[in-house]
Biotite code that builds the C-alpha atoms (Angstrom):
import biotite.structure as struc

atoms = struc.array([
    struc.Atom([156.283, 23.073, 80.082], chain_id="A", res_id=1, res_name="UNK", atom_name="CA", element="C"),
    struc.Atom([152.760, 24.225, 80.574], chain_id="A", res_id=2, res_name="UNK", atom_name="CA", element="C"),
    struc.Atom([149.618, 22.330, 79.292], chain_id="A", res_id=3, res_name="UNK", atom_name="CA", element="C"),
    struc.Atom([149.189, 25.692, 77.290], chain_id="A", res_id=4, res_name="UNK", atom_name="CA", element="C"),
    struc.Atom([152.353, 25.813, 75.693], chain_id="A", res_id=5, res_name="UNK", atom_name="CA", element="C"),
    struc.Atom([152.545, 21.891, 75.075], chain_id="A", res_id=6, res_name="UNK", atom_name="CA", element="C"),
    struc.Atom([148.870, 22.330, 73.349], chain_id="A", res_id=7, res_name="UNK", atom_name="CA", element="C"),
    struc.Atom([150.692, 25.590, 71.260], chain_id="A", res_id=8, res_name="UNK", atom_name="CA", element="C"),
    struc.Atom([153.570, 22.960, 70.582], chain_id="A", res_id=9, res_name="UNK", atom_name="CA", element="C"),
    struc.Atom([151.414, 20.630, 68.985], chain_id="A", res_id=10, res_name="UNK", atom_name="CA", element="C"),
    struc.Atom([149.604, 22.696, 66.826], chain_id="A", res_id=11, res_name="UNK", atom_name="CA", element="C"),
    struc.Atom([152.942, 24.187, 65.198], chain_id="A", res_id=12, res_name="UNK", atom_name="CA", element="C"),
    struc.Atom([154.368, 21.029, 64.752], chain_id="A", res_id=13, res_name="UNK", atom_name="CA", element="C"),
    struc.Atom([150.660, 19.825, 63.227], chain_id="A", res_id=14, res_name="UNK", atom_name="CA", element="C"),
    struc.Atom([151.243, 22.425, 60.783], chain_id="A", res_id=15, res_name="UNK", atom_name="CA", element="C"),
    struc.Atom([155.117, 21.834, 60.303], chain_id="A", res_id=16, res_name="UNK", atom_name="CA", element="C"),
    struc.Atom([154.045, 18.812, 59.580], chain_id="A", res_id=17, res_name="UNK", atom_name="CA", element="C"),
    struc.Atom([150.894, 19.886, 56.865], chain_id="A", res_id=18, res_name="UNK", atom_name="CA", element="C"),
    struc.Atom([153.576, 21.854, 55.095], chain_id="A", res_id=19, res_name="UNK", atom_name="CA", element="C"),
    struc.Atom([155.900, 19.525, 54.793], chain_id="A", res_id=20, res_name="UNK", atom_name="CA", element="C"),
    struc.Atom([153.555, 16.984, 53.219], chain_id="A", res_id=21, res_name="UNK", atom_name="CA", element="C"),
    struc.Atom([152.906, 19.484, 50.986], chain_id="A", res_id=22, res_name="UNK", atom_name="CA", element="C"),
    struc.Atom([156.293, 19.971, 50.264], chain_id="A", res_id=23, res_name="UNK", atom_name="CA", element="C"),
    struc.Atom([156.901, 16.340, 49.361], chain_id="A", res_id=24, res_name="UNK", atom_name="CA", element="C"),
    struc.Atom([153.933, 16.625, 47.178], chain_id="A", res_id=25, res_name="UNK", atom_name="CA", element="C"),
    struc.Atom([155.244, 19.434, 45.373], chain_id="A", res_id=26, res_name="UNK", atom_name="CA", element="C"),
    struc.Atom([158.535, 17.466, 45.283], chain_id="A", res_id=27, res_name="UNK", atom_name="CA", element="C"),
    struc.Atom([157.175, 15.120, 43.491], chain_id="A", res_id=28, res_name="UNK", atom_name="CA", element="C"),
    struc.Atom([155.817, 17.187, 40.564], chain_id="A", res_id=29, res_name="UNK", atom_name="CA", element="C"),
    struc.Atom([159.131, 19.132, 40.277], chain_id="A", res_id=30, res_name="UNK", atom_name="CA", element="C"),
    struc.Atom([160.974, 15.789, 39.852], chain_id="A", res_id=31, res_name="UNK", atom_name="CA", element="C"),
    struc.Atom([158.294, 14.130, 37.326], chain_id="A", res_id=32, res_name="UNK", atom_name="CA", element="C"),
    struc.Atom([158.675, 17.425, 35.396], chain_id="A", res_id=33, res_name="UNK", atom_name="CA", element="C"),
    struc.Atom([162.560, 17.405, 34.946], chain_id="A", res_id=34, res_name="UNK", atom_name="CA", element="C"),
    struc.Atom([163.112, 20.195, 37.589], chain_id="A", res_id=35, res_name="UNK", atom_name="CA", element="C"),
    struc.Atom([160.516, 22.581, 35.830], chain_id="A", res_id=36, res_name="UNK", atom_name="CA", element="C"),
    struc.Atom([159.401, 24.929, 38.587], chain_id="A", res_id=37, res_name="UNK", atom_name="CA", element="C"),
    struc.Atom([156.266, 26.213, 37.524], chain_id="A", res_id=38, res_name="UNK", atom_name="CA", element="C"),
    struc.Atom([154.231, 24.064, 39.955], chain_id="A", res_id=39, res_name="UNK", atom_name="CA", element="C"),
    struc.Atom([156.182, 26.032, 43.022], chain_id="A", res_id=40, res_name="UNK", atom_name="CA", element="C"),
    struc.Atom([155.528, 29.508, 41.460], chain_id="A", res_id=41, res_name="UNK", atom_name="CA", element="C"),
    struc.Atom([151.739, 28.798, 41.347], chain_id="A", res_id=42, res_name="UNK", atom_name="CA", element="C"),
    struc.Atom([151.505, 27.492, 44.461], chain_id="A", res_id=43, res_name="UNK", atom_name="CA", element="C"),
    struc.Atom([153.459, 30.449, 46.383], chain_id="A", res_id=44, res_name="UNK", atom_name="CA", element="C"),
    struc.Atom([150.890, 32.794, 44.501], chain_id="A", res_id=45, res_name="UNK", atom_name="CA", element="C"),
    struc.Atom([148.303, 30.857, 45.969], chain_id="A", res_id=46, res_name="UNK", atom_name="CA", element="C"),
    struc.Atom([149.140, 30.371, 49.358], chain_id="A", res_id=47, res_name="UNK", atom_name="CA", element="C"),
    struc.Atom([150.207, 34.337, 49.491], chain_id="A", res_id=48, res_name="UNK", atom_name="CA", element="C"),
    struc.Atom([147.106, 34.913, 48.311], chain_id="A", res_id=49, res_name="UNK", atom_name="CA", element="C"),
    struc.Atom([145.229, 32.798, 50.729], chain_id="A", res_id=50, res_name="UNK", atom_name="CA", element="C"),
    struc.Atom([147.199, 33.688, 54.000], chain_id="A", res_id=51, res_name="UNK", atom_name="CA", element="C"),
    struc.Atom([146.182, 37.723, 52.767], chain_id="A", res_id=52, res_name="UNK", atom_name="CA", element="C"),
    struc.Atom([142.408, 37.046, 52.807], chain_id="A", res_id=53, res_name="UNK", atom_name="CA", element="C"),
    struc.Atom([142.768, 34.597, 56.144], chain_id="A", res_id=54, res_name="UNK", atom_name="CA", element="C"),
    struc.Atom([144.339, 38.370, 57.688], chain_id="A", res_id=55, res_name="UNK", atom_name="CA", element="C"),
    struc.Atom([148.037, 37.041, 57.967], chain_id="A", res_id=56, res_name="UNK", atom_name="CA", element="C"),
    struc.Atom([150.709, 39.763, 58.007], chain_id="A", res_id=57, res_name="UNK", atom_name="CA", element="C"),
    struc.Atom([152.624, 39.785, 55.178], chain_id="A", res_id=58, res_name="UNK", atom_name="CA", element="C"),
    struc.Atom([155.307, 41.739, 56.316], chain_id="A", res_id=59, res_name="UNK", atom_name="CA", element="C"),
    struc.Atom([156.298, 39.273, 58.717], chain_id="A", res_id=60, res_name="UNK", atom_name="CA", element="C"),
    struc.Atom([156.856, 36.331, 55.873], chain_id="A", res_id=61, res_name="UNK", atom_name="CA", element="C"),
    struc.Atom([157.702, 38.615, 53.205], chain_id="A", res_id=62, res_name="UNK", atom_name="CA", element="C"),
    struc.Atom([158.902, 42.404, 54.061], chain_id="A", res_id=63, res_name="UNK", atom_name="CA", element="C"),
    struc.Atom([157.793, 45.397, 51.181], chain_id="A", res_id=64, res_name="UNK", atom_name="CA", element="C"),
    struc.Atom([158.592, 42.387, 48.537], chain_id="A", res_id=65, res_name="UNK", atom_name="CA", element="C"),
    struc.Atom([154.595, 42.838, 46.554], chain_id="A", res_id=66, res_name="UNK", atom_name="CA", element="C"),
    struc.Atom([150.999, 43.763, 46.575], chain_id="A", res_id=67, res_name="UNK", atom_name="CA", element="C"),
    struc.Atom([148.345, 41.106, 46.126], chain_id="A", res_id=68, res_name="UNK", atom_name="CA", element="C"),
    struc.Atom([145.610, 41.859, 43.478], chain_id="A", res_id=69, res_name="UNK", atom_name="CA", element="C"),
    struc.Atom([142.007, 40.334, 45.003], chain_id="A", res_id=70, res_name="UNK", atom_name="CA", element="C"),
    struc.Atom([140.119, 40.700, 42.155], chain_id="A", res_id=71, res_name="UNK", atom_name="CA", element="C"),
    struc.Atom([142.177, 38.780, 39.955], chain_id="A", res_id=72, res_name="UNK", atom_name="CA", element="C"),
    struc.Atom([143.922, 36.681, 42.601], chain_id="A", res_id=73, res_name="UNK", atom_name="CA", element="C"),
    struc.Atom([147.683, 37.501, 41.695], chain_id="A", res_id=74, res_name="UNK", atom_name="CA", element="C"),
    struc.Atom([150.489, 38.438, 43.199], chain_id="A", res_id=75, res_name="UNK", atom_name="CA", element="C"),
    struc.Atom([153.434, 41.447, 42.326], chain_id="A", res_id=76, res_name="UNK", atom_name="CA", element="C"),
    struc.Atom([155.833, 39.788, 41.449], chain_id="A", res_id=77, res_name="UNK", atom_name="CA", element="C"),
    struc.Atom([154.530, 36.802, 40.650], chain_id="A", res_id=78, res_name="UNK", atom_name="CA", element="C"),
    struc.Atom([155.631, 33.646, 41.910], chain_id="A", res_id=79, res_name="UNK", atom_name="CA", element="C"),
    struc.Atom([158.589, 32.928, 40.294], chain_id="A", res_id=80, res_name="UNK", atom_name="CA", element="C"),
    struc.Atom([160.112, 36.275, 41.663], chain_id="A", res_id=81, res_name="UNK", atom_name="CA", element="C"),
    struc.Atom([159.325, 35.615, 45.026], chain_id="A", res_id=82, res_name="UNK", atom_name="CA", element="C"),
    struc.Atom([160.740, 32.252, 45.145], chain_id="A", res_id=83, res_name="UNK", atom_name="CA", element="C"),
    struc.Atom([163.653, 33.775, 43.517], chain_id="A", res_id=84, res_name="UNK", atom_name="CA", element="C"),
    struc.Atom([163.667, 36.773, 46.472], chain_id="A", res_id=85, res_name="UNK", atom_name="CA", element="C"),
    struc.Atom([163.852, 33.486, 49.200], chain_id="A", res_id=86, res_name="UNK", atom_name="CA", element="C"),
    struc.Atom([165.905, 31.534, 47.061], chain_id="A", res_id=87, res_name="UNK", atom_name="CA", element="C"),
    struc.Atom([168.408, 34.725, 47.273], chain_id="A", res_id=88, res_name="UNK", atom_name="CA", element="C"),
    struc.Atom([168.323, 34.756, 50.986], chain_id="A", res_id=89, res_name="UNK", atom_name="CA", element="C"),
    struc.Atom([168.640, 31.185, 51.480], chain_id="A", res_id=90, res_name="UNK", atom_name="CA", element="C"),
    struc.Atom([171.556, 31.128, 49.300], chain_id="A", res_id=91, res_name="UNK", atom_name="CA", element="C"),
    struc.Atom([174.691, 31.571, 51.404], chain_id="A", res_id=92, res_name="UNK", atom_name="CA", element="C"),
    struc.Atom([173.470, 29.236, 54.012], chain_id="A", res_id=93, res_name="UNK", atom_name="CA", element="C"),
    struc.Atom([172.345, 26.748, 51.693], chain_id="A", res_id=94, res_name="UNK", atom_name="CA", element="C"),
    struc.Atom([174.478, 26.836, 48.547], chain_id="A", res_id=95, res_name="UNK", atom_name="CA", element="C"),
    struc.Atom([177.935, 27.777, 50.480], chain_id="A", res_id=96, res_name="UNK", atom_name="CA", element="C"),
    struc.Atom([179.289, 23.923, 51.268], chain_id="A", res_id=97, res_name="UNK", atom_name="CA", element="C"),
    struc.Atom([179.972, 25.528, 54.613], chain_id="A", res_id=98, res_name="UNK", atom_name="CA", element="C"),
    struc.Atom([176.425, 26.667, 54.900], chain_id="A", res_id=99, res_name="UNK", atom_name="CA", element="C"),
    struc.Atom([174.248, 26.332, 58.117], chain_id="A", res_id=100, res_name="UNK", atom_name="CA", element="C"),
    struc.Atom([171.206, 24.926, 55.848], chain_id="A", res_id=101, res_name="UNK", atom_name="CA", element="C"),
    struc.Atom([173.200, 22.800, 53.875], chain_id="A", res_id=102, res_name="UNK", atom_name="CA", element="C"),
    struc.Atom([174.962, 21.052, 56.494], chain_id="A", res_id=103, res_name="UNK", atom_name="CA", element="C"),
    struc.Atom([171.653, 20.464, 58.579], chain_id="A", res_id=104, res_name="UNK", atom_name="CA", element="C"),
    struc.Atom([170.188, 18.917, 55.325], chain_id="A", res_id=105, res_name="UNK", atom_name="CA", element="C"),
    struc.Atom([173.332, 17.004, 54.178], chain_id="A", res_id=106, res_name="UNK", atom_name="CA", element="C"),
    struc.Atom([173.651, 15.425, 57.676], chain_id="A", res_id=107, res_name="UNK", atom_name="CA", element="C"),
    struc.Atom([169.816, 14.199, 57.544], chain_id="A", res_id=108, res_name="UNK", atom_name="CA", element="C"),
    struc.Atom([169.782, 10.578, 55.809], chain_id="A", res_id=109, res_name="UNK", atom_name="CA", element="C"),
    struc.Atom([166.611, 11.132, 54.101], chain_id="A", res_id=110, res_name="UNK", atom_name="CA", element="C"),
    struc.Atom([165.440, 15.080, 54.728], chain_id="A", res_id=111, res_name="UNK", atom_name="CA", element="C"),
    struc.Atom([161.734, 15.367, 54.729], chain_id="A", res_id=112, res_name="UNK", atom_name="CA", element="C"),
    struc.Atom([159.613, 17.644, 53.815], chain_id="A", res_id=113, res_name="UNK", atom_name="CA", element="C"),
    struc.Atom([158.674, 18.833, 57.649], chain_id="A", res_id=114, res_name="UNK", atom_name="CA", element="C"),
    struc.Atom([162.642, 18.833, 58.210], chain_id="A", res_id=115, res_name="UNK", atom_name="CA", element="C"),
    struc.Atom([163.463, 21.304, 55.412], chain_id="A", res_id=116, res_name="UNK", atom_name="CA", element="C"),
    struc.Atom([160.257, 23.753, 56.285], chain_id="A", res_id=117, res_name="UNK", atom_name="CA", element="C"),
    struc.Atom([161.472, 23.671, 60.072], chain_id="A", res_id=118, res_name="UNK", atom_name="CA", element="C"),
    struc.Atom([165.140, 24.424, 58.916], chain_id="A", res_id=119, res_name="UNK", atom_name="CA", element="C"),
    struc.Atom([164.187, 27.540, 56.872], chain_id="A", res_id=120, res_name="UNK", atom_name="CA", element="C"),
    struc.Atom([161.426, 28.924, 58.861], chain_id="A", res_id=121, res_name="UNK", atom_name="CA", element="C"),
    struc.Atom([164.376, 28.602, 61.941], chain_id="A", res_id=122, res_name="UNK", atom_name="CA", element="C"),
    struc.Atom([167.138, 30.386, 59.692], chain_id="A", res_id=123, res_name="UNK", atom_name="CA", element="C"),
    struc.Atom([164.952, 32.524, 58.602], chain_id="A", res_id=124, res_name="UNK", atom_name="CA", element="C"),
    struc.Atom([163.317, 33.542, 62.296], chain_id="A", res_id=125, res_name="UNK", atom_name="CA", element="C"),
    struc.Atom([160.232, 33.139, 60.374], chain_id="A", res_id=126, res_name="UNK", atom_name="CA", element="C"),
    struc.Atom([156.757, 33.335, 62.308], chain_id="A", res_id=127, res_name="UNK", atom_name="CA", element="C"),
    struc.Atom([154.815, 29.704, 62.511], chain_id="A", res_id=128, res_name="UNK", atom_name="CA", element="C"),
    struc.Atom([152.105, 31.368, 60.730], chain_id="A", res_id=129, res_name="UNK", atom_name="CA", element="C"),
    struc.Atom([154.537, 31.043, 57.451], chain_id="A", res_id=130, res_name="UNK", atom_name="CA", element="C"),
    struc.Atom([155.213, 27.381, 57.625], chain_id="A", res_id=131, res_name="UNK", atom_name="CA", element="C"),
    struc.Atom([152.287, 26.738, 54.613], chain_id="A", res_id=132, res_name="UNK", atom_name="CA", element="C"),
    struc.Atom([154.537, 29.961, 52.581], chain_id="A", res_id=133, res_name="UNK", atom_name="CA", element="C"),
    struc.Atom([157.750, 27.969, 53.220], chain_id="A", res_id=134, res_name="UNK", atom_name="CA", element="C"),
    struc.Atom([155.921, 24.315, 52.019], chain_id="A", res_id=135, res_name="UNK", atom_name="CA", element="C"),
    struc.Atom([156.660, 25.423, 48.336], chain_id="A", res_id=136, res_name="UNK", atom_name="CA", element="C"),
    struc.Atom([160.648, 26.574, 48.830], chain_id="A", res_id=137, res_name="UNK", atom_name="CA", element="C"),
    struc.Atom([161.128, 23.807, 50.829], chain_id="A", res_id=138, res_name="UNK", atom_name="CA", element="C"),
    struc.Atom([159.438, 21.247, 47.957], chain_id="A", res_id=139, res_name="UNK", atom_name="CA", element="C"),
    struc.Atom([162.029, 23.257, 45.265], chain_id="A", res_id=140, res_name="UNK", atom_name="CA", element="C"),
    struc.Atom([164.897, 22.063, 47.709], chain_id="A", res_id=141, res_name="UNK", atom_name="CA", element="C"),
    struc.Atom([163.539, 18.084, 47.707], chain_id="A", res_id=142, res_name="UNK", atom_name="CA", element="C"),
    struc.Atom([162.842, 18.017, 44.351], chain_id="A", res_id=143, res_name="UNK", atom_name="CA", element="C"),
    struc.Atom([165.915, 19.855, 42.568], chain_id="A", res_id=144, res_name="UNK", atom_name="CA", element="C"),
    struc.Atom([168.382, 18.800, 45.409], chain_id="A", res_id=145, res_name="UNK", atom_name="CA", element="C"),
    struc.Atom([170.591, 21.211, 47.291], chain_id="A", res_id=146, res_name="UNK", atom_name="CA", element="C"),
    struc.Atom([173.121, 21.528, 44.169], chain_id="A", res_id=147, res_name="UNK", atom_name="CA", element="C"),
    struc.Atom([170.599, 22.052, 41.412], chain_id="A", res_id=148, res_name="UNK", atom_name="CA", element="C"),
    struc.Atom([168.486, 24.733, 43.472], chain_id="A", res_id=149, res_name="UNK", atom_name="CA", element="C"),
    struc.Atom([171.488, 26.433, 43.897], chain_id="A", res_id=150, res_name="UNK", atom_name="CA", element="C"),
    struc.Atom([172.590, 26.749, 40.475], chain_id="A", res_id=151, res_name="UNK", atom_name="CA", element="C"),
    struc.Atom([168.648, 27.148, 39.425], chain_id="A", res_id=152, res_name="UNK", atom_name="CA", element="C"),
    struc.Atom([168.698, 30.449, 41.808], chain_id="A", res_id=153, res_name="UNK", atom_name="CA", element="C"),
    struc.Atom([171.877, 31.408, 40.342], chain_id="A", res_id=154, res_name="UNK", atom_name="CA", element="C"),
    struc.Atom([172.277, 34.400, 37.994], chain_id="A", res_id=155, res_name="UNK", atom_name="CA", element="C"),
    struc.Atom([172.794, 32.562, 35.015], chain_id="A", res_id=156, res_name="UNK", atom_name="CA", element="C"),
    struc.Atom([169.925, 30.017, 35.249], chain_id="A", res_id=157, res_name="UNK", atom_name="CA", element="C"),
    struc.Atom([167.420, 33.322, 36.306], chain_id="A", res_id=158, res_name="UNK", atom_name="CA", element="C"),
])
């Protein structure tokens, strides 16, 4: 491996592992809040937001899915339906007990936050420019556990 692509190494797995702290963070506040995901939807509107005005490419994280509003800093859909649009393509490989997601999690003895951002953003064939998007989905995963983000994303709980 090159000195260039070892230094390119590092600084994905530097901000792996940013998003997965704030992944655990978010976690947290989904647990201490009895699973209530309102925490995650803010924080996807945020990040979407901020990733726009930095000049990331939307399309690439999140294909013809909404339009970002600058002057009031929102999203369409908001947050909730865009962790619902992931949740609904994570959902066979995560909720399925035969699942590619939900075996690499369930083999983990304690999955971290960096381990479940890597995992989607790899299933996904997501660019490393989306690993901050991913922190939130990957917190809702932590924090609910694998069986009650599945039945959270399911049509019933909607």
């Amino acid at each position: 491996m090159s000195c260039q692509s070892q230094s390119v190494s590092k600084l994905i797995q530097a901000d792996i592992d940013k998003a997965g702290g704030l992944a655990e963070q978010l976690a947290l506040k989904v647990r201490n809040s009895n699973g209530n995901l309102s925490t995650i939807y803010y924080k996807l509107e945020e990040i979407l937001i901020n990733y726009r005005k930095t000049g990331g490419d939307l399309d690439l994280v999140m294909p013809s899915l909404y339009d970002i509003d600058f002057e009031y800093n929102r999203t369409y859909p908001d947050g909730r339906s865009i962790w619902i649009a992931y949740a609904d393509v994570l959902h066979e490989e995560l909720c399925s007990p035969n699942g590619i997601i939900r075996k690499t999690i369930e083999t983990e003895t304690n999955p971290s936050g960096a381990s479940i951002v890597t995992i989607i953003m790899s299933q996904l064939k997501l660019p490393p420019s989306s690993t901050m998007i991913v922190a939130p989905i990957a917190a809702s995963i932590l924090g609910l556990g694998v069986k009650a983000f599945c039945k959270h994303g399911s049509d019933g709980c909607k």
